[in-house]
N, C-alpha and C positions, 0 to 999 in steps of 0.2 A: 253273184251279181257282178257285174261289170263296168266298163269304162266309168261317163260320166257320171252318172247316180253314184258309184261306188266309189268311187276318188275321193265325190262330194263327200260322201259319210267315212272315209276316213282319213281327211281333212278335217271335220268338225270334231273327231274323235279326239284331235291329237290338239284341240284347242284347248288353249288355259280360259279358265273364268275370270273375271275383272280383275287385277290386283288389290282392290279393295271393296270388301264386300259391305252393304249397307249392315246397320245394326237389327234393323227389322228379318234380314236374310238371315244372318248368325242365327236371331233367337230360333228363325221358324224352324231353321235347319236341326240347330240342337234340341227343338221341340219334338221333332217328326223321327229324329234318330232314337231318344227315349222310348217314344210312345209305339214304333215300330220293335224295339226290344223287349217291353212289355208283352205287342202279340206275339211275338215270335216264341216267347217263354212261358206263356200262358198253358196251353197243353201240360206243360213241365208242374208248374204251380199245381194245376189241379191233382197230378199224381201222386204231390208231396205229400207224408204219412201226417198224420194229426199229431204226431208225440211231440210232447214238451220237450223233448232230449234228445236232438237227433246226435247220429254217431260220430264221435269224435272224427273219424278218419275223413266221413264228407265235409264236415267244415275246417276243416284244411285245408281240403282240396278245393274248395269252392269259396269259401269266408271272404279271398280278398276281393275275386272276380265279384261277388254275389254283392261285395258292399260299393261297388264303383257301381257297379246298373242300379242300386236303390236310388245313389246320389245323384244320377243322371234320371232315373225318373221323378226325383223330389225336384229336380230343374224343369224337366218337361211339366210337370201339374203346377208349378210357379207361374210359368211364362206361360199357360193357357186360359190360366186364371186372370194375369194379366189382359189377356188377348181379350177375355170375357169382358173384363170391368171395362175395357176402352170400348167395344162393340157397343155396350150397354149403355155408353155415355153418348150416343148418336141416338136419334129420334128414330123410334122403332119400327116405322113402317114406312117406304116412301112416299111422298107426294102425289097424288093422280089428278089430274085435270076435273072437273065438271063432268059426272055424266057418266065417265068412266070408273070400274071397279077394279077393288083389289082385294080379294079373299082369299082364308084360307081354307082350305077344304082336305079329306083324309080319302084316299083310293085303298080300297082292299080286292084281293087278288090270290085267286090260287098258290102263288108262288109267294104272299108274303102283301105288307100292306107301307103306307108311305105317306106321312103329311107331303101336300104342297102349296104353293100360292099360286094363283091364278090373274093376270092379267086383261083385264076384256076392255078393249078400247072403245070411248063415247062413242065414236062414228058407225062401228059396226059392233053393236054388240051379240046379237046373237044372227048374223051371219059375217066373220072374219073371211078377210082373205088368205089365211093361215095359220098356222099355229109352229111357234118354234119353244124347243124343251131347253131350258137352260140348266143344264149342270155346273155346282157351286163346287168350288175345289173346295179341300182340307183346310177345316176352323172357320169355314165363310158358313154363312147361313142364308137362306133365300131371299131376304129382305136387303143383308150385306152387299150380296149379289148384284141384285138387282139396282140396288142405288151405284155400285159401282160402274157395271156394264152400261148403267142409261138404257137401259132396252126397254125397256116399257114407253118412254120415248119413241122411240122408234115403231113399236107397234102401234103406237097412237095414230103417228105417220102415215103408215102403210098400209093399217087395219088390221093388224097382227094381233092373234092370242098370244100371252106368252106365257109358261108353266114353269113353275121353280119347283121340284121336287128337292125334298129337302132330306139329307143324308145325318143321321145325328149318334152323336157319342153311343148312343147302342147297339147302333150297330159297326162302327168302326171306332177306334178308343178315339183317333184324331179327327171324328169326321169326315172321310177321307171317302169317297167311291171306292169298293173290294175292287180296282182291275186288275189287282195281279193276282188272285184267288182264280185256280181252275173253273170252282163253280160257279163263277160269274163273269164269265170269258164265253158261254156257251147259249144257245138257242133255248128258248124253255124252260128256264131254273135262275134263279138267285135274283140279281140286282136287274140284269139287261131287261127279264119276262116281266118284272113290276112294273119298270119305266116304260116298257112298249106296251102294257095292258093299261097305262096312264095316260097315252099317248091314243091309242084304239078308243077307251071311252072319250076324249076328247072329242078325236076324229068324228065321233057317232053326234053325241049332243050339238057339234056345230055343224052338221053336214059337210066336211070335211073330205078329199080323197088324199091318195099317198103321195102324191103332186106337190100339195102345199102343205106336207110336215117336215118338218126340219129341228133336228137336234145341235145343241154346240154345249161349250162346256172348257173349262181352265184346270190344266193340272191333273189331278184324280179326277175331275169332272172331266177334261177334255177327250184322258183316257178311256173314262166310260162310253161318253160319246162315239172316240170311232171304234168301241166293241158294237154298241148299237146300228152301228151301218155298215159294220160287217155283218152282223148276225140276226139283220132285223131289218132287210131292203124291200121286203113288201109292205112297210109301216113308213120307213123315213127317206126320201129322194135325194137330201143333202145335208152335210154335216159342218162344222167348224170346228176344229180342235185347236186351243190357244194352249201350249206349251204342256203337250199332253207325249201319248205315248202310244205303240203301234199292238193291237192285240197279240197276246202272244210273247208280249215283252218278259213278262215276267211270273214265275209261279208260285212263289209264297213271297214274305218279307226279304228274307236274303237275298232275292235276285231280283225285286224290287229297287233295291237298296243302289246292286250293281248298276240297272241300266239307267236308272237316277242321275246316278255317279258319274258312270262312264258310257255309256248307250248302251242298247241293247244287240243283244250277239242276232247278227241275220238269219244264222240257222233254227232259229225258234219263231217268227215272223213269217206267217202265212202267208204266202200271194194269194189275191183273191182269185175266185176263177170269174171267168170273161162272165157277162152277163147282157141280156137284149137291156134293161133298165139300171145300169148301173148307179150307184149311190155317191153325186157329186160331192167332193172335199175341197174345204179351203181351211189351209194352214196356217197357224201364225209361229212364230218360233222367234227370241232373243239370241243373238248370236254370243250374251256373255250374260247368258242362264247357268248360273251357277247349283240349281238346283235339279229340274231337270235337264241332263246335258243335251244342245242343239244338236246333235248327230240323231235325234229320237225323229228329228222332223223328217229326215232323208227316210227313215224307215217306214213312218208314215204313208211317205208318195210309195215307198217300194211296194208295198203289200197293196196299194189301191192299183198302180197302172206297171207295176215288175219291175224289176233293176236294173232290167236294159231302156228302157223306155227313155225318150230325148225330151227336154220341153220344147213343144212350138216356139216357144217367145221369152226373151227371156227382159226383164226392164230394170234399170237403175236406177232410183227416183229419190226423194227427200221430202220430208213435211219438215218444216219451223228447223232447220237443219239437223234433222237426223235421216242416214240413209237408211235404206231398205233395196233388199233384191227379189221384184216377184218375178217366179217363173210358171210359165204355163204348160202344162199337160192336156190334149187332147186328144180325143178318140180317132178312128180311120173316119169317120163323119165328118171333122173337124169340131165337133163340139167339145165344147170346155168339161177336162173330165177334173183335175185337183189345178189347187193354184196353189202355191208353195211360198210366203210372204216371210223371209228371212229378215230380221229387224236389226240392226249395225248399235251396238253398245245398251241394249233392252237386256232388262235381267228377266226373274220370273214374276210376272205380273202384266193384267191387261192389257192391251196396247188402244192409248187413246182414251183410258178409262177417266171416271171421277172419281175426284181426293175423297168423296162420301164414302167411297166403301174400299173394302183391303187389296193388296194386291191388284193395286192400278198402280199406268202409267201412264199422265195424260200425255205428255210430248208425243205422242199417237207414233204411227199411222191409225187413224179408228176402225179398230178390227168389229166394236159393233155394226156398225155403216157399211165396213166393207162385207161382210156376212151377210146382210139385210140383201145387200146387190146382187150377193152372188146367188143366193137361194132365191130372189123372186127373179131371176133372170136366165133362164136358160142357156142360151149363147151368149157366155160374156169371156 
């Protein structure tokens, strides 16, 4: 990769995170590092012999290490359980206007099955102008989601379907979208083929084409999301990723962990190939994301339009005084291919969200709003 792109990403590489981190960020963090040591070691667990008496010589070798990850996962199921009771203490389903519904419904699917909730706006209910998939990051849940992002607003607005598929402790100990698992990185199999056969019976039941479906998503959700628009552009024409991560980043826990930490390495980051319909991107990224590091955003643009590629336009702007720096990418057409939304002192969490659900930040810029624009908008 070269000049600006690559400067860009390592410049963000060599950024410090806040000097003080909130207490909500510690816990998630210490939360997500247990609960990641957990899978990592799980393979191992199930090997372990059934004897009441293992051999003196392994636990010596193992005793001290083995008793620091118990105490670190009795911290992660503390602080989750916590997360629970506070979840629990919020009114469990949002609010819908007159007219409009909110249900929840089960997709099953060759590859595997999926509660979700579904959105269907009073004005149009059984012909929307779209349908956008909202993927819930780790520990949120569809409901959390959804009250946080305000997007059911939004589609109210616009005439939007909106789908919450919802990701649960069974299949990831944290909740969490598998993006850094091989087999759900790929076309045809795991997490991406449920979400897009969720997205397809949608598509059907509303008379829908691949025009007006749009996926977005926070975090592990954001990361699933641009797996789904790499490997799923005949179903979704535009995506959003809010502090997510670029397919490819990562292939089991451990290099999860890394490109969390410190970004992900460029040589495992596919460029996409050119395509007649390519699948529009709008990024969001905290520039003092402690959690996932902001250098993930540049890799993002990289694999959608390549490392040499310039932005047309580039803007410095502020809401309620916080800045932000969007840059724009466009095709030889001139049409808007990613827009690249760098947010100036944003940690990890929505940008522009509501205090009703986790991991918001309302001092915006409103990346719901701004999403909504760029998916019903072609040239923008």
């Amino acid at each position: 990769m070269t000049r600006t792109l690559t400067a860009s990403i390592r410049r963000m590489k060599q950024m410090k995170g806040p000097a003080r981190m909130t207490k909500a960020t510690r816990s998630w963090q210490r939360a997500m590092t247990g609960i990641m040591v957990k899978t990592a070691l799980a393979p191992i667990t199930a090997l372990k012999p059934k004897s009441a008496k293992p051999r003196k010589a392994a636990a010596a070798k193992t005793g001290r290490e083995l008793g620091a990850v118990l105490k670190q996962l009795s911290t992660a199921r503390s602080i989750a359980a916590e997360a629970r009771s506070r979840s629990e203490g919020r009114p469990a389903t949002p609010r819908v206007p007159e007219g409009a519904h909110y249900v929840e419904r089960t997709h099953r699917s060759a590859a595997g099955s999926r509660r979700y909730k579904l959105y269907m706006p009073a004005n149009k209910t059984k012909q929307p102008a779209g349908l956008v998939v909202m993927l819930h990051g780790c520990s949120q849940t569809p409901d959390d989601f959804a009250k946080g992002t305000h997007m059911n607003a939004l589609g109210e607005k616009h005439g939007l379907v909106i789908a919450y598929p919802e990701q649960t402790g069974g299949h990831n100990a944290a909740g969490c979208w598998n993006w850094f698992k091989p087999g759900d990185q790929r076309r045809g199999a795991g997490e991406p083929a449920i979400l897009a056969s969720i997205a397809r019976k949608l598509m059907k039941e509303f008379g829908l084409d691949r025009d007006s479906v749009f996926v977005a998503g926070l975090s592990a959700g954001g990361a699933m999301a641009a797996i789904l628009a790499d490997v799923y552009p005949d179903v979704f024409s535009a995506a959003g990723v809010h502090s997510g991560l670029a397919r490819g980043s990562a292939c089991n826990v451990i290099t999860a962990m890394s490109a969390m930490r410190k970004g992900a390495s460029e040589r495992f980051v596919p460029i996409l190939p050119a395509r007649a319909s390519p699948v529009r991107r709008i990024i969001f990224h905290g520039d003092a994301d402690s959690t996932v590091h902001p250098s993930n955003a540049s890799m993002l643009v990289a694999a959608a339009v390549g490392g040499d590629a310039l932005p047309a336009r580039i803007g410095n702007r502020s809401v309620r005084g916080r800045g932000y720096v969007r840059s724009d990418f466009t095709g030889s057409d001139g049409a808007a291919l990613v827009e690249l939304w760098m947010i100036e002192g944003a940690g990890h969490a929505w940008s522009g969200g509501r205090a009703a659900g986790s991991y918001t930040d309302s001092k915006g810029p409103n990346a719901s709003a701004e999403m909504i624009r760029f998916f019903m908008t072609k040239d923008v």
